[in-house]
N, C-alpha and C positions, 0 to 999 in steps of 0.2 A: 504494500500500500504506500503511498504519498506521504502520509504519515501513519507508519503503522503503532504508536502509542494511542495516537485518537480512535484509529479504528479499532484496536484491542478493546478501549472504557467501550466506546461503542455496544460493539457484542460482547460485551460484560454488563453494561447495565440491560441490556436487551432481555439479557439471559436471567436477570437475577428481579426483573418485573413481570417476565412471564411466569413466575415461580408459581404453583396454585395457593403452596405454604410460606408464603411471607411473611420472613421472621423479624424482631428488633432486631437480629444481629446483620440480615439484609439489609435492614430500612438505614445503619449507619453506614455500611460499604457500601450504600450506593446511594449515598450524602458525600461521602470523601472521593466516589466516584465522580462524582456532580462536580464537584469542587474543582477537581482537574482539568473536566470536561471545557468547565468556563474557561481556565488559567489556557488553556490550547484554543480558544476561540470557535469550542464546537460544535453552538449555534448558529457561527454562520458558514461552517465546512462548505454545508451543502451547498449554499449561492455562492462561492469563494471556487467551488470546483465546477460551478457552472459554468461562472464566468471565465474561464479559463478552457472550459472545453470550447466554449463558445467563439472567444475570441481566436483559437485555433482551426474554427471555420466545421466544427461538429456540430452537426443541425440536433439542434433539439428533442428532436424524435430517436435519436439515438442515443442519447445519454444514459439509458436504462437495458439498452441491450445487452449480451455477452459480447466479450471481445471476439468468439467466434461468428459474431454473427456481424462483424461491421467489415468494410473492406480493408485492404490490408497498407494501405495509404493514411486510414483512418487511425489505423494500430498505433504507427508511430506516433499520430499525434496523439493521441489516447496517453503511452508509455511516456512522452514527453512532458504534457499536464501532471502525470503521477510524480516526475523528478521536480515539477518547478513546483509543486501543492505542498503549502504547508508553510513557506518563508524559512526553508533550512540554509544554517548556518553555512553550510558550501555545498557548493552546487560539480557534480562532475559531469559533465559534457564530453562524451566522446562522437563527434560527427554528426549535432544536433540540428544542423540542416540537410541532411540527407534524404530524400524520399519526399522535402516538403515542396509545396508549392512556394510562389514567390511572395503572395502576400503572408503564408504564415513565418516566412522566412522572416521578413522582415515587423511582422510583429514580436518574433523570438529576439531580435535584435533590439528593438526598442525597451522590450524588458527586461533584458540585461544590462541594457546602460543602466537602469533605474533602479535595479537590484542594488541593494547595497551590503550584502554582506561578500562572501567570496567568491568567485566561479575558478576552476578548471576545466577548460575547453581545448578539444580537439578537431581540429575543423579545416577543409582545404579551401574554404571561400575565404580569400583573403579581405575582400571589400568587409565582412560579417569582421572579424580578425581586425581591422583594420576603427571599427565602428565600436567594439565591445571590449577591447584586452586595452590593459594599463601596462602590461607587464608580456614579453614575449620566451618563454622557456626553450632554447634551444637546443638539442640534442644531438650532433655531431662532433667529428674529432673522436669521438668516444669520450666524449665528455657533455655536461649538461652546463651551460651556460644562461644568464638570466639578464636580459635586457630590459632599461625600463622602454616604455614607449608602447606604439602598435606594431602593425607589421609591414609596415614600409620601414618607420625607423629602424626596425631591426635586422632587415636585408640590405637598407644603404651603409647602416653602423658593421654589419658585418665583412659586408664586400668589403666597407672600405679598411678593417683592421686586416681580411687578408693581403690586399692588395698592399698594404704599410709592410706587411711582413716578409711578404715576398721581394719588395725594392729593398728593406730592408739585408737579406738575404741574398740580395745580388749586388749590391754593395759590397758585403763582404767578400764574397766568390771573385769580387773582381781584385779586392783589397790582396786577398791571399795570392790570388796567382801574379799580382805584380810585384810582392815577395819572393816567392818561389823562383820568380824567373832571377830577379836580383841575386838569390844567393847564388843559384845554380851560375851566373856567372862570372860571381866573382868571389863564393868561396876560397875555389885556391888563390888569390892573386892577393899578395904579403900586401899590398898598402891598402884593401880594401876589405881586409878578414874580419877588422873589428866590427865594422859598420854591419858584416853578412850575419855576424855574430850577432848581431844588437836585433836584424830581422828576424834572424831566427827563435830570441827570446819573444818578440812580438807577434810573428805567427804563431806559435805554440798558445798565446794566450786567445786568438781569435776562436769562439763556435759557433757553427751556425746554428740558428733554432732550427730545434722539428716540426716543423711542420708536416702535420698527419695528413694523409689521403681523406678528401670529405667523403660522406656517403653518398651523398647527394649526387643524381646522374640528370643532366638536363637533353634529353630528346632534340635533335635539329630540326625543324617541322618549318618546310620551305614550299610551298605551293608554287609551281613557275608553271603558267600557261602555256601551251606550244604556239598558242599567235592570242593575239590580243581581241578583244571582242568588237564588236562594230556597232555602229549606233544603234539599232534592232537589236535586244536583247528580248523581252519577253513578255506578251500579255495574256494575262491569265483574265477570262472574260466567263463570267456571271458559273461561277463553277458551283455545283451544288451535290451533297453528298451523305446519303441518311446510314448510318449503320447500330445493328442491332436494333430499327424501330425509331433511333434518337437522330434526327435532322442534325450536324456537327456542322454543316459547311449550307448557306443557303446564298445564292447567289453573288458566290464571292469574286471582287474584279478587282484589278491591280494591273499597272503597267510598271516594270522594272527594266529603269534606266541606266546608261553609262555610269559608273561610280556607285552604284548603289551599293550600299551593305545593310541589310534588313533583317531585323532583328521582330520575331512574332511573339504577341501574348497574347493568350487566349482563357477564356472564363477556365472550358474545359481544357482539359490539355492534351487529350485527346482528340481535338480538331485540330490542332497543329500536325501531329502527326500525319494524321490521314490528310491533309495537305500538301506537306512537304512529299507523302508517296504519290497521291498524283501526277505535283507535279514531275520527281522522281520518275516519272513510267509506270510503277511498280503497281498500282491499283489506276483504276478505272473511274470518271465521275459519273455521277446518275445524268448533270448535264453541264453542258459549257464546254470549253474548250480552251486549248493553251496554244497562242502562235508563238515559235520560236522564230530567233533573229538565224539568218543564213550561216552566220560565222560561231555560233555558239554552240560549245561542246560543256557538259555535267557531267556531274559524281556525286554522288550521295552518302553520307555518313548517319544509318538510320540509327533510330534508337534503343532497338533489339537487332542485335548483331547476330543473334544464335544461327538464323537459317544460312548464314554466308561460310561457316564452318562446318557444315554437316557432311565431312569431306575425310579420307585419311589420309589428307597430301598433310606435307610437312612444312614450317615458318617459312620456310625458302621456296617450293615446289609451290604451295599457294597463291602469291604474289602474282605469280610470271603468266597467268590467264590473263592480269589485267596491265603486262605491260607490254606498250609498244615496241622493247627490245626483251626479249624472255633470255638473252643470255643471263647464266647465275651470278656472274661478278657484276654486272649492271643492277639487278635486283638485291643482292645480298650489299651493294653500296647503299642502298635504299633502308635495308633491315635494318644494318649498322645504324645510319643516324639515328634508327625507333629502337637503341641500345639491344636488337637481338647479334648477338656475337656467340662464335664458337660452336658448340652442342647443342646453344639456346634456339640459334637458326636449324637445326635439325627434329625438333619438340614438333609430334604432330597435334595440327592447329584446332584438333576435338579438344584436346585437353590444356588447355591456354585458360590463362585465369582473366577476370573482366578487363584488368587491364591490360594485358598482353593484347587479347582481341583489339580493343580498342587501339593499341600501338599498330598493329596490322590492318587495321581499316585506314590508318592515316595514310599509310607507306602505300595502301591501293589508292587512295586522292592524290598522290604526291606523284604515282609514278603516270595516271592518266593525263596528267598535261592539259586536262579541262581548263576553262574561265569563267567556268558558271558552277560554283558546289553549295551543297542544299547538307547544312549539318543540325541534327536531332538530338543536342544535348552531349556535345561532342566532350566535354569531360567528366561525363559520369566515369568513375572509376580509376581515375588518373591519379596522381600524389601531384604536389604543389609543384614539382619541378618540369612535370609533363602538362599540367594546367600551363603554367606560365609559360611554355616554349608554344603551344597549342593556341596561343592567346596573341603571343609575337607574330606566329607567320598565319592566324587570320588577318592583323593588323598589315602588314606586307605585303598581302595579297591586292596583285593589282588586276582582277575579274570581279569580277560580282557576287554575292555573298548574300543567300538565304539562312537564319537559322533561330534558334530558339536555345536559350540556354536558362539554366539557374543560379549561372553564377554572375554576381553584377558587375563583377570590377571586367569581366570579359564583353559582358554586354555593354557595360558604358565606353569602353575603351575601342572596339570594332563597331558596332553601329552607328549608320549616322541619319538611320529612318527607323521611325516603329511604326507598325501593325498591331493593333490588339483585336480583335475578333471577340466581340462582345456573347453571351450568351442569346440576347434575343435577337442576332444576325445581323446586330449594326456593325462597320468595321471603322476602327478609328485611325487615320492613317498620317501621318505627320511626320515632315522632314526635321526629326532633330536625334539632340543625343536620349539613351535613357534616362539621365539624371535629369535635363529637362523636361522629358516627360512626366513623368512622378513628381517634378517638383523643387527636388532636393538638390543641397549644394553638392 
């Protein structure tokens, strides 16, 4: 439970008023029960855990269900109200925006700035990281280091202490070998031995620091088009699309221009999908249609990746269907930068774990040479070092650029259009960034 002391008195005084034999010695345990019940504020649990499911965007009618019987979207936020109910003393957050939508992201976010006791958070959305931490715990080197700040301050304070240690360290490297040479040429030589001798007390006293190997492996994620797009890029005209019974898409139009980078939010969020597959190819609309421009070629990065592996080719062997050179040192150049090296490139690609897949979907966008790519939540699954390379060569990419994400620092930083596709099929469509959409600085 949330707070499982309240809910114990709880089903203890429950237990000890349905008694048929109520005794004096009841009627004072479940006075000192009372007593506690007040001091934990457990009259107003119930509207305290309303408001909280509520504000996590769990309709009403739901709040009395089994966890079996709600959807599995639902779960977390359910499990997530249970960790923030009650005003406990520290809060542990391991990847407490994961699986959420964007607004309850960001109402998670607004309640941690205002929390005031302690949180420990694990989280790969930096913007969230960047909005709620005082304080950044880092864990590389083989060591745990404690920055104050958010998590910008603690990427720029870090590059810049390695980058000090490394000039540092070649400083030296230069200082010694302009020693070394000295003595080496003029140890033996009688009028210059004192001075060789004087360097070689001096080298002896130079070390250099160690610096450790980081864990840390940053992914090269470079999209280069084989030719540039032409003014005709794409109009997507009154496209409309019902599945399972629920209308998701009702005559939706858009024209995507030169430079565009578009960036989709949708009530459901499953109309984004079923969007991005049409226009993908990959599904069918019930009506409308999409003109493409003559010069433009696609690739898509969907957001279940499972069907693209149902396959027993191996990291290397998969690739090379979808490139224009299927030689293995042209495609295994490819692996490399998505960090498969060695044995790793030999692993058949059924049993690749989320991110790995995801690594392998990129190196198939990379090695297509499209100008036009349509991505479905392109870092699910990634760690902060493949977010941020994935986040760089969206921002470099000089084609056009469909997609939908959850994370915002990605979305604020590549798009420079949103789409929000309303539930009752209005579409809101505006040339700016996300931050000025929403509002916020």
């Amino acid at each position: 439970m949330g707070n499982k002391e309240l809910y114990d008195i709880m089903k203890e005084k429950d237990a000890i008023y349905s008694k048929p034999d109520f005794s004096e010695e009841d009627g004072m345990k479940a006075a000192k029960l009372e007593e506690r019940f007040a001091e934990l504020d457990g009259w107003n649990a119930e509207s305290d855990a309303a408001k909280l499911l509520n504000d996590l965007g769990i309709i009403p009618e739901n709040h009395y269900k089994l966890m079996k019987e709600i959807e599995a979207r639902d779960k977390v936020k359910v499990l997530l109200a249970q960790s923030l109910f009650g005003n406990p003393d520290v809060l542990l957050l391991d990847e407490p925006t994961n699986d959420l939508d964007l607004k309850s992201i960001n109402w998670l976010q607004e309640f941690l700035m205002e929390f005031e006791n302690t949180v420990i958070v694990v989280s790969h959305d930096r913007y969230f990281l960047n909005k709620v931490c005082t304080h950044i715990a880092d864990v590389d080197f083989g060591k745990i280091k404690v920055y104050p700040g958010n998590y910008d301050f603690w990427y720029e304070s870090s590059q810049l202490a390695l980058k000090q240690a490394r000039e540092q360290n070649k400083k030296k490297e230069d200082k010694i070998k302009e020693l070394q040479d000295f003595i080496a040429r003029f140890s033996a030589n009688a009028s210059k031995s004192k001075q060789a001798t004087s360097r070689k007390k001096t080298l002896e006293k130079i070390e250099l620091d160690d610096i450790k190997p980081s864990n840390r492996k940053y992914p090269y994620v470079d999209f280069k088009p084989d030719r540039e797009p032409g003014k005709e890029i794409l109009q997507v005209k009154n496209i409309s699309k019902t599945v399972d019974g629920v209308k998701l898409l009702d005559g939706i139009s858009f024209d995507v221009k030169q430079g565009d980078k578009i960036a989709f939010l949708a009530d459901n969020e499953l109309a984004k999908t079923v969007l991005f597959q049409i226009i993908a190819g990959e599904l069918e609309p019930d009506a409308g249609e999409l003109v493409w421009g003559t010069t433009i070629t696609q690739n898509y990065f969907p957001k279940d990746n499972n069907y693209l592996f149902e396959t027993d080719e191996n990291v290397t062997e998969w690739p090379r269907k979808y490139s224009k050179d299927p030689d293995e040192t042209y495609v295994r150049s490819f692996l490399g930068r998505m960090l498969f090296s060695g044995d790793e490139a030999l692993k058949e690609v059924k049993v690749l774990s989320g991110g790995e897949k995801v690594r392998c979907v990129l190196s198939k966008m990379m090695l297509s040479g499209a100008n036009f790519l349509i991505f479905d939540e392109p870092t699910n699954h990634l760690d902060m070092e493949s977010i941020t390379s994935v986040n760089e060569g969206m921002k470099k990419f000089i084609g056009n650029i469909l997609f939908t994400s959850h994370d915002h620092e990605l979305t604020q930083t590549v798009a420079n259009r949103i789409i929000d596709i309303k539930e009752d099929g209005k579409v809101i469509d505006r040339e700016v960034t996300y931050n000025e959409y929403l509002g916020v600085e």
